[in-house]
C-alpha positions in Angstrom: -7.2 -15.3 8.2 -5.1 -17.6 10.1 -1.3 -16.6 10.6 1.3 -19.4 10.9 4.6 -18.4 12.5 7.5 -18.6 10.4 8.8 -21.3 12.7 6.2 -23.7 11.9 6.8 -23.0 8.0 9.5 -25.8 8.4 11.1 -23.3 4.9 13.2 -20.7 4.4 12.3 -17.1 5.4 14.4 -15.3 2.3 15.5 -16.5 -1.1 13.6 -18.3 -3.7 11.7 -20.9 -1.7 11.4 -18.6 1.2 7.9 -19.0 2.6 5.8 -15.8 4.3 4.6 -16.1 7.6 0.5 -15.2 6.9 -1.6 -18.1 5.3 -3.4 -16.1 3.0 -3.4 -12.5 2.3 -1.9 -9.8 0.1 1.6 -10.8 -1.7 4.1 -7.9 -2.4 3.6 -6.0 -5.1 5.5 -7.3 -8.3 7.2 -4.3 -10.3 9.1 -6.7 -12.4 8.9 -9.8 -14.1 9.4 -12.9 -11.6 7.7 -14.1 -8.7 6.3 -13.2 -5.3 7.2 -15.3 -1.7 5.2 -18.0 -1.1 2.5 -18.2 1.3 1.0 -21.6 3.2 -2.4 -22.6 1.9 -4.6 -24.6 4.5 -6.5 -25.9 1.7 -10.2 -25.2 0.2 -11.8 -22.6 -1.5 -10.7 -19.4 -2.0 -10.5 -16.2 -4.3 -7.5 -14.4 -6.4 -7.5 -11.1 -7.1 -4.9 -9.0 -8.8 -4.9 -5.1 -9.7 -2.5 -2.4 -11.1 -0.8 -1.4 -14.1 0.0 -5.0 -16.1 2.5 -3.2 -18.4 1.6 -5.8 -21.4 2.1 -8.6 -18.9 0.3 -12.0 -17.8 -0.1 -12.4 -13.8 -0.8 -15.8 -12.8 -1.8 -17.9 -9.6 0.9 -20.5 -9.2 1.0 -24.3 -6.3 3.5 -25.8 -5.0 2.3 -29.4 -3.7 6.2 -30.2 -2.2 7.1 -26.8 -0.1 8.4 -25.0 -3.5 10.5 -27.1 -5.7 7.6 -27.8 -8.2 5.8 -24.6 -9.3 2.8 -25.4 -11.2 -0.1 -22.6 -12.6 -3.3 -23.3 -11.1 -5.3 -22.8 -14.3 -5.1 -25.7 -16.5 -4.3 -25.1 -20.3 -6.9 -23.1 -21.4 -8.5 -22.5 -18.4 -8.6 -18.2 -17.0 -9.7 -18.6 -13.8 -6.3 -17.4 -11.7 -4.6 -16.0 -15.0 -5.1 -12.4 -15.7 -3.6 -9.3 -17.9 -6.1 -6.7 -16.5 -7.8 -6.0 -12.6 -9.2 -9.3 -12.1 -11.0 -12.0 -9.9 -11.2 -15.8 -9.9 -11.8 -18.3 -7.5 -9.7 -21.5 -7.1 -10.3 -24.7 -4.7 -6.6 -26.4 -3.5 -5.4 -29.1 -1.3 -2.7 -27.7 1.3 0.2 -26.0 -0.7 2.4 -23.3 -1.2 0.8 -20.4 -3.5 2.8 -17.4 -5.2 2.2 -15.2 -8.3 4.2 -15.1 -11.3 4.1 -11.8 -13.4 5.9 -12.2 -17.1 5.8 -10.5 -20.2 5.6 -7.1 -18.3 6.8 -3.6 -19.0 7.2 -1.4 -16.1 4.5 -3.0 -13.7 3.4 -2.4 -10.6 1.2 -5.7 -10.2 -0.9 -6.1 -6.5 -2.2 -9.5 -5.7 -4.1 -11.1 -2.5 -5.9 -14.4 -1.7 -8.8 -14.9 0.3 -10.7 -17.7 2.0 -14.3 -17.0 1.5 -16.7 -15.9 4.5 -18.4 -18.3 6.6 
């Protein structure tokens, strides 16, 4: 994985747009409804996985194409590639973004998530 350093983010490092300073990895654990920090996606293929107790709840893979004031879920209606209410894994292929999870409909969760480019 390549890191970024929270001054090239050009974003907020706290608060609701606030961007982490990794390009890809593991996003902190959700116990609530809402959603995770964003992380900077260089763009191509990669893989979503999410684990844990769901609590009733729907976990899903969300881009932001304009450094995070447009959220929009990376599955298209219909599509469960990146949208998941048990352990899962999808794979996803992106332009350059801004990626988070969004966890609703949950009871008491404790939701892990990570994203991965594949191997080369």
């Amino acid at each position: 994985m390549t890191d970024i350093s929270k001054a090239d983010t050009g974003r907020p490092t706290s608060g609701p747009n606030a961007v982490s300073s990794q390009a890809s990895g593991v996003f902190a654990a959700l116990a609530a409804n809402g959603s995770t920090a964003a992380v900077r996606w260089f763009g191509g293929a990669g893989s979503f996985m999410v684990w844990g107790t769901f609590g009733g709840g729907t976990a899903k893979l969300q881009m932001s194409p304009d450094a995070g004031v447009t959220w929009i879920d990376v599955d298209r209606a219909g599509d469960t590639y990146v949208t998941f209410t048990q352990n899962g894994e999808g794979g996803f292929d992106l332009g350059p973004c801004l990626l988070r999870v969004t966890l609703s409909g949950a009871t008491a969760p404790t939701v892990n998530a990570r994203v991965t480019t594949p191997r080369r």
